[in-house]
PAMITI-7934 format. One record per residue: x, y, z of N, C-alpha, C, O in turn. Coordinates in steps of 0.1 Angstrom, whole numbers, plus 5000, padded with zeros to 4 digits. Atoms other than C-alpha are relative to their C-alpha. Example, Ala and Ser with C-alpha at 12.3 -4.5 7.8 and 13.67 -1.06 7.14 Angstrom:
2
500949885000512349555078500950125000501950125007 499149895000513749895071499250115008499750225009 
END
This chain:
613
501350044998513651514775499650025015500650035022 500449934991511951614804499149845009498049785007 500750124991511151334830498849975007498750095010 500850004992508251254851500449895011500749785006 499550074992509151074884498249955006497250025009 501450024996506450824892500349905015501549865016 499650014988506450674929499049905002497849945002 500350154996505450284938499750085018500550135026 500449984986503350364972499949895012498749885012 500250054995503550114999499749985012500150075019 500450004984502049995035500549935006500749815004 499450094991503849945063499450005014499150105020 500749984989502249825094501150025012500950065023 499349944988505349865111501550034995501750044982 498749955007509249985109500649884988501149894976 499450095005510149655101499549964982500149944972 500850035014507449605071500250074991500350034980 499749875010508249965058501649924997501749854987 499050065009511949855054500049894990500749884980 500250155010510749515037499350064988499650014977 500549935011508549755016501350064991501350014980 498649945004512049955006500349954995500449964983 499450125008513749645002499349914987500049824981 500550075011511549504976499550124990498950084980 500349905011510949834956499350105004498950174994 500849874996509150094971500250145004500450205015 499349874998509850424965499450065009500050175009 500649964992507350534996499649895007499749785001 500850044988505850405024499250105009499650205012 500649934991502950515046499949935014499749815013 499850064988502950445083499250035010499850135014 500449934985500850525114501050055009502049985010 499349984994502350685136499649915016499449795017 500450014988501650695179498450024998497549935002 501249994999498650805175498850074986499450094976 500649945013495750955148500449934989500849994980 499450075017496650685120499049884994499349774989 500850115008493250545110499749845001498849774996 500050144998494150205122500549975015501649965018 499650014988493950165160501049935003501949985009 498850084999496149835159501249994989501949904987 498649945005498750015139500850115000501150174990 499549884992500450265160501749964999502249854997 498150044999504650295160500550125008500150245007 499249884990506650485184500950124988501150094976 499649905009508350815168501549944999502049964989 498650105005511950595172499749934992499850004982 500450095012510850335148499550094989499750024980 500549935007509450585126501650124993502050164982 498549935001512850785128501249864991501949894982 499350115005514650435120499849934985500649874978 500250015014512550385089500250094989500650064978 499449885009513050725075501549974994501849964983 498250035003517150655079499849894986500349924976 499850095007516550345058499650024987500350004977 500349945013514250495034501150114992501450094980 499549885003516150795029501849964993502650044987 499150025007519150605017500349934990501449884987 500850045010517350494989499450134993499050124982 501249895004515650814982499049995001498350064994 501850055000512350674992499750115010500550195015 501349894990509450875015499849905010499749785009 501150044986507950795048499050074996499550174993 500849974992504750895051499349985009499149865012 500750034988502750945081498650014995498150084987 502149954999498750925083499850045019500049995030 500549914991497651155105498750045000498350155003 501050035000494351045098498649995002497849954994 501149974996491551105116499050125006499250245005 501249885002488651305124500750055015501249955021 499150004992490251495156498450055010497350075006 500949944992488351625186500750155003501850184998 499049904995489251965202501049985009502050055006 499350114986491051775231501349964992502449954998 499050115005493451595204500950124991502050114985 498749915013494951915183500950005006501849945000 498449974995497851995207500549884997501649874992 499350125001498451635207500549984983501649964977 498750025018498851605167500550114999501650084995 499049915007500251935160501349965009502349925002 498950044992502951845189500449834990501649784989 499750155004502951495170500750054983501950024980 499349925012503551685133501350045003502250004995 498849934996506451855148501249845002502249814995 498750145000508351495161499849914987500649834984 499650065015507751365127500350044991500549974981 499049955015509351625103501150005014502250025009 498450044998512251585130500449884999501649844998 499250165002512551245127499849944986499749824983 499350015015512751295088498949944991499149904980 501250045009509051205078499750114987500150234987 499449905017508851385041498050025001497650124995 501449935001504751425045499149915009499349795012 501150074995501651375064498950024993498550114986 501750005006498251235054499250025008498849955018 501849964990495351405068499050034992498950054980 501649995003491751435070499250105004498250134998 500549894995490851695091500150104998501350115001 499649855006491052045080500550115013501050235012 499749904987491452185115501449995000501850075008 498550024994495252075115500050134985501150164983 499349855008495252395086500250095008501150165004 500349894994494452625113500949995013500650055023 499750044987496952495135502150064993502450104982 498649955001501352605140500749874997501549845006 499350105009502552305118501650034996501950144992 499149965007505952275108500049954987499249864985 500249935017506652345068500049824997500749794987 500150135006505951935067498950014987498050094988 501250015008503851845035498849975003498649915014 500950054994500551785036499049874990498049934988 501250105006498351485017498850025003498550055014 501350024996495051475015499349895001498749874991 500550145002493651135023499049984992498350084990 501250085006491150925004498750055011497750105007 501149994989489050985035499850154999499150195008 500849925002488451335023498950044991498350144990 501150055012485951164994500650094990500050204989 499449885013488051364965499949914987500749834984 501150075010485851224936500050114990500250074979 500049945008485551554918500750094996501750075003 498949915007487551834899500050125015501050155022 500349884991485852124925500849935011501750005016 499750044987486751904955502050035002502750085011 498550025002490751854942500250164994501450194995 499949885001490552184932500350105012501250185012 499949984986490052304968500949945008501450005018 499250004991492152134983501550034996502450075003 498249915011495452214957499950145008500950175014 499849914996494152554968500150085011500150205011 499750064983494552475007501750014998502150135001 498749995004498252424998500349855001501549815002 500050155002497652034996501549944993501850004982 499250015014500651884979500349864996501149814989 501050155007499051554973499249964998499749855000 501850075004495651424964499849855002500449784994 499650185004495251034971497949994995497149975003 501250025005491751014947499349905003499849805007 501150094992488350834956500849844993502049844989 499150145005489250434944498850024988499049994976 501350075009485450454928500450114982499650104972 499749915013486950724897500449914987501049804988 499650055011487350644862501150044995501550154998 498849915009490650704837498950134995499150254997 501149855011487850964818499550105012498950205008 500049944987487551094855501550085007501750185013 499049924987490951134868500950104987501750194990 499149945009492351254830499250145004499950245005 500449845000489451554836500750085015501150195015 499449924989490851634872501250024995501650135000 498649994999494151604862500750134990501850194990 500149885010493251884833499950124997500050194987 500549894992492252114855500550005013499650055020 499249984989494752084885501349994995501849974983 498650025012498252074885500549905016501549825017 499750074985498451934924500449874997499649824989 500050135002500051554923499249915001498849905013 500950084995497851284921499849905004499749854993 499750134996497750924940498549915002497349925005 501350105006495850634931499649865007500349775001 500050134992495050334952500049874982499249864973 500650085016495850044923499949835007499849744999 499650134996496149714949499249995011498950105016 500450024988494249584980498750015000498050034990 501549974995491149604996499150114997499650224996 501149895000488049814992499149985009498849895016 500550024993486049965007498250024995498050124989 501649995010481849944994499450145003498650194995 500249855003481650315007501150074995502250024995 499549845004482950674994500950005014500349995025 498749984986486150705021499650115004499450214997 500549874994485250935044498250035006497750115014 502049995000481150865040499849855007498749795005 500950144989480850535063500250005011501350015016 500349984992479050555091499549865010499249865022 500650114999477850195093500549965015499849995025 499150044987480250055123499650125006498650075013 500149964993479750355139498649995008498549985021 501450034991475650325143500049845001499449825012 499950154992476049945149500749975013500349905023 499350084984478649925176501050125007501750105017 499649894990479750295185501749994990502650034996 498350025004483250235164499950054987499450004977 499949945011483950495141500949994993502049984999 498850025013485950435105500550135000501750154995 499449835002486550825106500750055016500750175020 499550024988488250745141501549874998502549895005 499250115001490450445132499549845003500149735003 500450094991487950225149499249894990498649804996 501050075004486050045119500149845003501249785003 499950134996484749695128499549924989499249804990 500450075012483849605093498949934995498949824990 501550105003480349515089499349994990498249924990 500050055016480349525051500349874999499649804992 499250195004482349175053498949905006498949795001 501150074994479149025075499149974988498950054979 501550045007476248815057499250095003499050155013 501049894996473749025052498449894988498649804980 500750055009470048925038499550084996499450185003 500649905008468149115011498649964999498149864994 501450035000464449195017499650154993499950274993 501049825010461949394995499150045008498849985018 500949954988459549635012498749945004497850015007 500950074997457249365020500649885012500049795019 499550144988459749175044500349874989501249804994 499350085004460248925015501549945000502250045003 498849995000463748765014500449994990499949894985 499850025016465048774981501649955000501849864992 498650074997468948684991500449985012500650075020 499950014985469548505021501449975005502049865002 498450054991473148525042501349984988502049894984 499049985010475348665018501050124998500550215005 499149914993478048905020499750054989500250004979 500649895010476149174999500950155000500850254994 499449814999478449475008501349964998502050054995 498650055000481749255007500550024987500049934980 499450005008483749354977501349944994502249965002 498750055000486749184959501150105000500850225001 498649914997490349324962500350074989499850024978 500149885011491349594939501849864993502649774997 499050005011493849534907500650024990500849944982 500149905012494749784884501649984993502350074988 498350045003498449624875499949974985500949934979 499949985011496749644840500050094991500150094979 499949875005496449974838500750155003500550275003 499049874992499250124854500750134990501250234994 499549885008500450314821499450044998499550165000 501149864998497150444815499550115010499050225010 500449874987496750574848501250075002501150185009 498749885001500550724842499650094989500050204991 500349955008499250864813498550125000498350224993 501449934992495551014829501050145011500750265012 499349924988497751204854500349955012500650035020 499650014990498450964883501749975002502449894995 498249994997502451004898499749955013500150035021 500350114989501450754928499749924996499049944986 500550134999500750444927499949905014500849835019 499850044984499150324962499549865003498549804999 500850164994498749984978499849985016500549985026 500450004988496549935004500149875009499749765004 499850094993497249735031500950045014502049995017 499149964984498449895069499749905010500349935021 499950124992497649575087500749874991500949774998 499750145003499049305064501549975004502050075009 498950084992502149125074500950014987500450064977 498449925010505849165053500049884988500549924977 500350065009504948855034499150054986499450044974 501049945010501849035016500650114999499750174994 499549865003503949375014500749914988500249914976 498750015011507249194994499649994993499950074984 500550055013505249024974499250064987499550054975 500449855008503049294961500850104994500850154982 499049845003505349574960500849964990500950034980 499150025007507949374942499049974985499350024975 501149995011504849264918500050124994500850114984 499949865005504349664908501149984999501449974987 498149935005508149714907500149934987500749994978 499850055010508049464880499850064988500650094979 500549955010505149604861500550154997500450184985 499649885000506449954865501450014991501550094981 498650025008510049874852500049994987500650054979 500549985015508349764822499850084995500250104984 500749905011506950014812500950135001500650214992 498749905000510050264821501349994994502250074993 499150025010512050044798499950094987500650164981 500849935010509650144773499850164997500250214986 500449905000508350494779501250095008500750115019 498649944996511850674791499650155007500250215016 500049884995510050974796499350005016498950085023 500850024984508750824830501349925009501849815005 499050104994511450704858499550005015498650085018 500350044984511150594896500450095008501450145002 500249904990511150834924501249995012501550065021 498950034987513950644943501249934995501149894983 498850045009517350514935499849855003498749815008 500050125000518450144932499249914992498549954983 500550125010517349814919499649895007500149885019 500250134987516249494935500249864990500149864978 499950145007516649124926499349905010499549915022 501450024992513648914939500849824995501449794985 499850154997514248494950499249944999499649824997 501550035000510648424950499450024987499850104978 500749975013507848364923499650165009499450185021 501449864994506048744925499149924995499549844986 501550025003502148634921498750065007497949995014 501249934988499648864938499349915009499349905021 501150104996497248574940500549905006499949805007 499850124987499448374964499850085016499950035027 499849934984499048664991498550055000497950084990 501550024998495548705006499650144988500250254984 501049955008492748804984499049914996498749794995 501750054999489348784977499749994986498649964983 499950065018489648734939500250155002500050225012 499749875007490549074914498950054996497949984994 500949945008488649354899500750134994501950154997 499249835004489649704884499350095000499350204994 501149904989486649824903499350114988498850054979 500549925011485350144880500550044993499850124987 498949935006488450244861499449984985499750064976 500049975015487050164829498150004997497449994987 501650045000483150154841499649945009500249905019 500550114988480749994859499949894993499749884981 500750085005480249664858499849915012499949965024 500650094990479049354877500749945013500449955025 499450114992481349134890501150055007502350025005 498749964986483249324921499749965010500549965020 500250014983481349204949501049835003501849784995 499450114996482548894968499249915008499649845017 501150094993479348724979499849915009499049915019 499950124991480448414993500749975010500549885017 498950004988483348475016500750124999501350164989 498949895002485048785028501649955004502550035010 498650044993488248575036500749974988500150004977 499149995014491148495011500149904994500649815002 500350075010490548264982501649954994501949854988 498450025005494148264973499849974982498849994975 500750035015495048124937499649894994499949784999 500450145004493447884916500649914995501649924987 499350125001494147534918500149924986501149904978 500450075006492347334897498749945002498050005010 501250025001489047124893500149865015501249865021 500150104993488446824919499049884990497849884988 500550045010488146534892499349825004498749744997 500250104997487846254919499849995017500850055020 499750034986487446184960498749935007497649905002 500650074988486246034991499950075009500150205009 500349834994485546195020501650035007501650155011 498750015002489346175027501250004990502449984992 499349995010490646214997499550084989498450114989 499949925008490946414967500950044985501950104986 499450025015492046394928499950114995498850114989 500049865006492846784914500849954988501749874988 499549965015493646844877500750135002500150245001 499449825003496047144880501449964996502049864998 498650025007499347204862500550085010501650135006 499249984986500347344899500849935006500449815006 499150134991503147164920499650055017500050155023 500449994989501347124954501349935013502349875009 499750054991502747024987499550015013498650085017 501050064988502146855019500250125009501250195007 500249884993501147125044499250144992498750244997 500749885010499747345016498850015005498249905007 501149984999496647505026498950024987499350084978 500550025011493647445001498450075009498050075021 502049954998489547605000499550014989500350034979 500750035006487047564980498350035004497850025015 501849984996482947654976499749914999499949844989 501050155004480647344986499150034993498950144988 501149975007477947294971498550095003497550124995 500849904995475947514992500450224999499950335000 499549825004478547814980500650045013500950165015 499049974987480247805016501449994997502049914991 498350054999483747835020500649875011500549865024 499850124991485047505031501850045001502250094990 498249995002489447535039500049865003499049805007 499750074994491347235047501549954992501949974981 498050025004495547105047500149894993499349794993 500150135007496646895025501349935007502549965005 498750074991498646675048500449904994501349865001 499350065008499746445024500050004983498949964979 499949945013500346534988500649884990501849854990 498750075014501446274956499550064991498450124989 499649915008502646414929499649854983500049734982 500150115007501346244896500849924992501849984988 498950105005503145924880500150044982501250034976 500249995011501846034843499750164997499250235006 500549875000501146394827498449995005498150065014 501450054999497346244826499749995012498650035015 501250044988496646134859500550105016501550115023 500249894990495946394886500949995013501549895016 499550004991497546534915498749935012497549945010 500850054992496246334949500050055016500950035024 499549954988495546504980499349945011498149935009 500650054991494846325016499850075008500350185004 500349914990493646505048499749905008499349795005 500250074988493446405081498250005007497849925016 501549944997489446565084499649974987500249994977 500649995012486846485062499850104992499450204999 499649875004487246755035498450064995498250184996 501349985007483646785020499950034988498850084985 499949965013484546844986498849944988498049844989 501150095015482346724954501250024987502250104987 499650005007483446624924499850144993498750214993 500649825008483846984902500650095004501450175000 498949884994485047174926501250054999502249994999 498749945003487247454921500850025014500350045026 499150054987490047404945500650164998500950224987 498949854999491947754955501549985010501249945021 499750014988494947734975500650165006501350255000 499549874994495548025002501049995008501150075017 499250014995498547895015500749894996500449774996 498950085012501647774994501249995012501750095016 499250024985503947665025501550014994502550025001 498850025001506747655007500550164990501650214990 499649885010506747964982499750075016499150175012 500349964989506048085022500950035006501050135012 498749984994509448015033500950074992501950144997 499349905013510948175003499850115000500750184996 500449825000509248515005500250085016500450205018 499549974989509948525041501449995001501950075009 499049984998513248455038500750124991501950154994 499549915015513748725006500350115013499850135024 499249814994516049075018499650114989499750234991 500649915013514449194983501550064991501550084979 498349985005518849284976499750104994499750094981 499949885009518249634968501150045000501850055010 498749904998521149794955500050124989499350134978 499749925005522650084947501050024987502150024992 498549995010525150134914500950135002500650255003 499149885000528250314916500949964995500849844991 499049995010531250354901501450065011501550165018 498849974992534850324917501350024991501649964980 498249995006538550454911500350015010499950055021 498950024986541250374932501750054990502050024979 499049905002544450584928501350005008501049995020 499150004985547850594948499850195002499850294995 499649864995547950874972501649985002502349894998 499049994996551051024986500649935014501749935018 499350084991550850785017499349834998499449755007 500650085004549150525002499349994988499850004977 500950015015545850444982498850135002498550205012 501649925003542650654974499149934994499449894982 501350085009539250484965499050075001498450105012 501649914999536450684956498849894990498849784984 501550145006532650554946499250135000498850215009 501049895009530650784923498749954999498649894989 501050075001527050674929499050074986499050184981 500250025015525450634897498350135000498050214992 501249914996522050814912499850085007498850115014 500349874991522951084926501450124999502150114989 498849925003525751364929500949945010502049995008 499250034990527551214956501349914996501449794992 498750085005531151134951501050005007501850105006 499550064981532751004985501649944998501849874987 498850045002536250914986500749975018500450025029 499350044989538550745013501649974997501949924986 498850085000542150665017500649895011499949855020 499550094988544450435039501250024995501350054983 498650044994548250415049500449884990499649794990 499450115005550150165027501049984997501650094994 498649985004553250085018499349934986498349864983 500750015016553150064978501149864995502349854994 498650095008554749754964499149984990497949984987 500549985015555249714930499849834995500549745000 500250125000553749404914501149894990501449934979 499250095005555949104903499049944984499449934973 501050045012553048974880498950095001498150085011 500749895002551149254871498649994994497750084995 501550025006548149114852499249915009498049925007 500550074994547648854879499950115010498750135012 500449904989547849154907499050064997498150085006 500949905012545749354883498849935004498049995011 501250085000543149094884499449985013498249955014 500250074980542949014925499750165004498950205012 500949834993542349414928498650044997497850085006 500950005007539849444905498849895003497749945001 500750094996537949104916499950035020498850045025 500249924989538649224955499150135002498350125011 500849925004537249564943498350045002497650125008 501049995002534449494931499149875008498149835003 500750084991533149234959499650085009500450135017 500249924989530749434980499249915011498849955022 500850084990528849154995498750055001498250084990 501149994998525749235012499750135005498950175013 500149864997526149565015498850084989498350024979 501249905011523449874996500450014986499850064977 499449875012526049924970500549904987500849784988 499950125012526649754937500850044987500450084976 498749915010529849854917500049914991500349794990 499850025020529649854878501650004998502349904998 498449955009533250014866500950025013500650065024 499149934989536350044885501350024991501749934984 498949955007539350234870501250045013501150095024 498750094992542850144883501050134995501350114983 499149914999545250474884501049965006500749975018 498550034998549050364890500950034995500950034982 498649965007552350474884500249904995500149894983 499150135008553850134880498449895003497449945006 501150094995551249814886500449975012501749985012 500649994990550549754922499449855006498749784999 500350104996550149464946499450085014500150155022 500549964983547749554977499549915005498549874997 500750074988546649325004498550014999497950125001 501750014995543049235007499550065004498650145000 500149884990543349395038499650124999498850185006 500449894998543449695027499450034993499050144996 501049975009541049714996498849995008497850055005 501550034990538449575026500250165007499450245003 500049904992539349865048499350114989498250164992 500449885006538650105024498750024990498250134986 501550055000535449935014499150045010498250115006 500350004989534549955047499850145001498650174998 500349914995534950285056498950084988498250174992 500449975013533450355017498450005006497750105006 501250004996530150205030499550095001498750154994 500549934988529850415061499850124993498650134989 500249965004530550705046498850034984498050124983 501050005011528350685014498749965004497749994997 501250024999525450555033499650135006498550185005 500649904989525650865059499750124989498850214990 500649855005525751125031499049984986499150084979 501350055006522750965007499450015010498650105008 501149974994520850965037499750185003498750255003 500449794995521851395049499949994986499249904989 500549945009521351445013498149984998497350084997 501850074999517551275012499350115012498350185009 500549904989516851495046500150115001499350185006 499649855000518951785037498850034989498350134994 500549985010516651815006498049975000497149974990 501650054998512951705021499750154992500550244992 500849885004510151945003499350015011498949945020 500449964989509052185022498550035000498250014988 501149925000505452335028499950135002500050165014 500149854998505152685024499050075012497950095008 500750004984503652785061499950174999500950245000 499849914999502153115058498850035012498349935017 500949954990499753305083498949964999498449984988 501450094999496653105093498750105002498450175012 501449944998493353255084498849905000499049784999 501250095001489853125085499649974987499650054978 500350055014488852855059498549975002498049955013 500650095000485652735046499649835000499749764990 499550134999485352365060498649964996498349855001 501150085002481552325047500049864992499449764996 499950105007482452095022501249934998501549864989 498750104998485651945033499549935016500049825019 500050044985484651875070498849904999497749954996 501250094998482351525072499450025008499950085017 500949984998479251515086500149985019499750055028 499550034983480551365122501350035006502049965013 499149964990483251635130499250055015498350135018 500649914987482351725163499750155002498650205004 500149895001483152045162500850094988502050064988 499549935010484152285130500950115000500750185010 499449974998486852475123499550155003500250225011 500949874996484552785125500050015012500450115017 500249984989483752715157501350025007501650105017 499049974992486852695166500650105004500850145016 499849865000487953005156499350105003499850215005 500249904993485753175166499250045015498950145021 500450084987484453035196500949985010500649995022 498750014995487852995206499849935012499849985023 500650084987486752675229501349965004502249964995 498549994996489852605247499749835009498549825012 500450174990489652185269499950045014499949965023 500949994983488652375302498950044996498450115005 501549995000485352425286499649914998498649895004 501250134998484252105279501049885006502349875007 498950084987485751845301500549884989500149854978 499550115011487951555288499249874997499649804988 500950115007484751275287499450064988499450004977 500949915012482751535264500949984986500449954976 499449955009485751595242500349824995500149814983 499250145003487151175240498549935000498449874989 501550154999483350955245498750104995497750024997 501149995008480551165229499849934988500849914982 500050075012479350995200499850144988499050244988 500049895014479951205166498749994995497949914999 501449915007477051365146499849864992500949824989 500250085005475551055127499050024986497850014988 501249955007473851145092499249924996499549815000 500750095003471050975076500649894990500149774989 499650095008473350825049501249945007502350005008 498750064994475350585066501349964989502549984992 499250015008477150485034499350074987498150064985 500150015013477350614998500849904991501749854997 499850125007478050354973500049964984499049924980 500149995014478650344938499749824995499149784985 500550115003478549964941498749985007498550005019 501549995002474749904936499549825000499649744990 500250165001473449524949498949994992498349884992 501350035006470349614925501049924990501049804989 499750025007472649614899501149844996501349774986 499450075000474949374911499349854998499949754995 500850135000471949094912498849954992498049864995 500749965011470049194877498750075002497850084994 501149914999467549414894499950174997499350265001 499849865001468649714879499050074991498750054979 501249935007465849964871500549994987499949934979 499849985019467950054836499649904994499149924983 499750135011467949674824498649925003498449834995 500750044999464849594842498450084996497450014998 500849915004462549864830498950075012498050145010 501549954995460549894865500850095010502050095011 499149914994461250144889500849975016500049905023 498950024992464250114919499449995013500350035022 500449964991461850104946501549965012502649925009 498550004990464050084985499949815004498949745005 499750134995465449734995500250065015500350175018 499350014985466549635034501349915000501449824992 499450134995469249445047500150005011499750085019 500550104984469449215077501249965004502149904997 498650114998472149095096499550035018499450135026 501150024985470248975129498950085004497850085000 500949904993468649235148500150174992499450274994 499849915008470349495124498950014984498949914977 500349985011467949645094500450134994500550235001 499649865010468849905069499350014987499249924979 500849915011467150105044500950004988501950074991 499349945012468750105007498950064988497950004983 500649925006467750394985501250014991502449994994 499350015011468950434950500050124993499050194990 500249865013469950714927500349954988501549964983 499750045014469750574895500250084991500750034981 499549895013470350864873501450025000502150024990 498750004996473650904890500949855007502049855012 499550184999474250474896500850065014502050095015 499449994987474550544933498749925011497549925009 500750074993473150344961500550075018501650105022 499649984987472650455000499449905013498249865015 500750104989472450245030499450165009500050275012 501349934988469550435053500849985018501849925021 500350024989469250465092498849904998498249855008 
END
């Protein structure tokens, strides 16, 4: 049967997160590098970046790099010089966005094409497969009946955002941060002014929704449709998240690793992209690590309920009701086991987010009568209220303390040599079959089933090491008494060796990119609206950084178009004013957020929405 290898995508905001990503299941990681990585406050030196590869790679997992942004002319030597120290320090592909690094002396690293190139349609993924792309990471806003037609008509791999945040534009098409505060999202620089209250007025200046986070969306969660999206064509599976902290990586990643395993018990003809196995100490629960409640966004359609209205901050998971209090106190109905320190929030009755600790916690005397929580600050709660908590202090120290215990399976025989022993270790995932000996003097054993037993239990103790021995088969002339001592030694050196050549095999074996002679491309419809300058120009302009000086090339502001954002999430729709259901026509709304107004114009034939200049 003929396999498909499918690959758990994860974010690390730094070396250390990317290993924690590894260690709980992740057959990839993507990383910023030094520079160009979409996320100003997530840069990593190319050592750290070299140190996570080693880690990954003895796993069979990926680094990727993002190499992400929109570049200036000023900045190519710097990334193509930056491409080059990252396939030496063993990165397996970069994600870019710019089409000018085609036209540039790349070494044969892969290339991705980010989300931030808006790849929504068959033609778009079509073009870029025929770029020499050897990724796709698809818009978030696509359907299964979307990605099965691209996938029917390409053959390029495809990667699917199924966890995290959204964003309420088309990746690649928001411009908003930039005309508000000069801080481009197609720079690394967005300042997120979707997550701000905004109010909704009709073209009369009416207010029709006041101080409401109209553009804030909830957090993506497609962990219900991860076999249909194996089944559509996606062989990625990505989770976003390059700023969250190693708590919100484990917990997630090992979440997917769960649902994934399932379904590779099941469907055989699908397996994991990286060797090993993990064993997890912690509940997994998405909804204990920030988030703004779930959705599965358009995967099966549009529908209503994605935005996040009331708070763009993390809601965590639900408690229970609030069935009694004071303004110090607090009586929840939940079949939760809370504790003191636990952080708890809740909507008042105005629909605000109120947070507050629960610094003293009793646990109820009866099934019937409620958990009781005190606080040191009046909490403002009402009776009714749904209680969330976004901070479990104790499942806190448990996921922080988790190593995720990935290991590897292999298979040992130990043999006498002619000045001693031989122990070899057949790893179960791979071709590598590593062998060591030591010096020993051979004595023969007096009680042979008891020696028998102390080799065999010696053997196979590897501790906290990668490696995790199934079988071990015991070749002797006569039966055999060896020292501790030396079954450790030869462990020992067993490690060393077996980790160093799983990792040169992982490096020796990176895929390459076929690097042939750079001609001129069409970048009309891959290059966004605020490249500065075009790959055309480049070429043939041949503008070189003593023509325009280094402020022109680093502080001009990019080309700004009339549609600051495209938007498939529609606040007509989202707040029952939708022409289809209301029968009158879509005239333009504003929103407000202070001295800021914006124009929203609607394409209803195609359920698209644009914020204006």
């Amino acid at each position: 049967m003929n396999t498909k290898k499918i690959e758990l995508l994860s974010p690390a905001k730094d070396a250390e997160v990317g290993m924690a990503a590894i260690n709980h299941g992740a057959d990839a990681v993507y990383i910023g590098g030094p520079s160009f990585g979409a996320r100003e406050k997530a840069s990593n030196s190319i050592a750290d970046i070299e140190r996570l590869c080693r880690h990954a790679a003895l796993y069979d997992a990926k680094v990727y790099v993002t190499l992400n942004t929109l570049l200036y002319i000023g900045e190519l030597e710097r990334a193509r010089q930056l491409a080059y120290d990252c396939w030496n320090a063993g990165v397996d592909a970069l994600i870019v966005q710019d089409m000018q690094l085609l036209q540039l002396d790349l070494p044969p690293i892969p290339l991705h094409a980010s989300t931030q190139c808006d790849n929504l349609t068959v033609e778009r993924v079509q073009q870029l497969e025929s770029l020499g792309f050897s990724q796709v990471v698809l818009g978030r806003e696509l359907s299964l009946k979307q990605i099965k037609e691209i996938r029917e008509k390409t053959t390029v791999p495809l990667e699917f955002f199924v966890h995290g945040a959204l964003c309420v534009s088309h990746s690649g098409r928001c411009y908003l941060s930039q005309c508000i505060g000069n801080r481009s999202a197609n720079r690394g620089a967005c300042a997120q002014p979707c997550r701000l209250p905004w109010d909704l007025l009709d073209a009369d200046g009416k207010v029709l929704i006041k101080n409401r986070h109209l553009l804030s969306l909830k957090d993506l969660n497609n962990s219900a449709h991860l076999e249909e999206l194996m089944d559509a064509g996606i062989t990625s599976f990505k989770i976003e998240g390059r700023m969250k902290e190693a708590d919100y990586v484990k917990n997630v990643t090992a979440f997917y690793r769960q649902k994934l395993d399932e379904i590779f018990e099941r469907r055989t003809e699908y397996v994991p992209s990286s060797r090993g196995h993990c064993h997890f100490n912690f509940e997994i629960n998405p909804e204990k690590s920030f988030n703004r409640g779930f959705t599965d966004f358009f995967i099966n359609g549009r529908q209503k309920n994605i935005g996040a209205p009331f708070t763009p901050k993390s809601m965590g998971e639900y408690v229970g009701e609030v069935t009694w209090c004071n303004p110090l106190r607090m009586e929840i109905a939940t079949d939760k086991t809370l504790h003191n320190g636990d952080g708890l929030c809740f909507l008042n009755e105005n629909d605000e987010l109120v947070g507050l600790r629960a610094d003293v916690v009793n646990a109820p005397n009866g099934r019937e009568v409620p958990w009781r929580v005190s606080t040191n600050r009046p909490h403002g709660a009402h009776r009714g209220a749904k209680i969330y908590r976004n901070y479990d202090i104790e499942w806190q120290k448990q996921v922080e303390a988790s190593n995720g215990n990935r290991k590897i399976d292999i298979d040992l025989v130990l043999t006498e040599s002619e000045m001693g022993y031989e122990m070899v270790a057949i790893c179960r995932d791979a071709i590598n079959r590593i062998s060591t000996s030591i010096q020993s003097e051979k004595i023969a054993a007096t009680n042979p089933e008891k020696a028998t037993d102390n080799i065999r239990k010696k053997a196979l103790q590897w501790g906290d090491t990668p490696f995790n021995p199934i079988d071990l088969e015991l070749h002797f002339a006569v039966p055999r008494l060896i020292p501790a001592s030396v079954i450790g030694e030869m462990k020992r050196k067993l490690v060393e060796k077996l980790t160093d050549a799983l990792i040169d095999d992982h490096q020796a074996h990176r895929s390459m990119r076929k690097v042939e002679e750079k001609s001129p491309i069409d970048n009309s419809q891959l290059l966004t609206a605020n490249s500065q300058l075009s790959t055309e120009q480049l070429l043939t302009e041949q503008l070189s950084t003593e023509q325009l000086s280094t402020e022109q090339l680093l502080t001009d502001p990019d080309e700004i178009p009339d549609h600051l954002m495209t938007c498939h999430h529609c606040i007509r729709y989202a707040n029952g004013l939708c022409s289809k259901e209301t029968g009158q026509k879509a005239e333009p709304l504003f929103i407000r957020n202070g001295s800021h107004i914006f124009r929203l114009e609607f394409d209803c034939k195609n359920c698209l929405m644009y914020i204006q200049k």
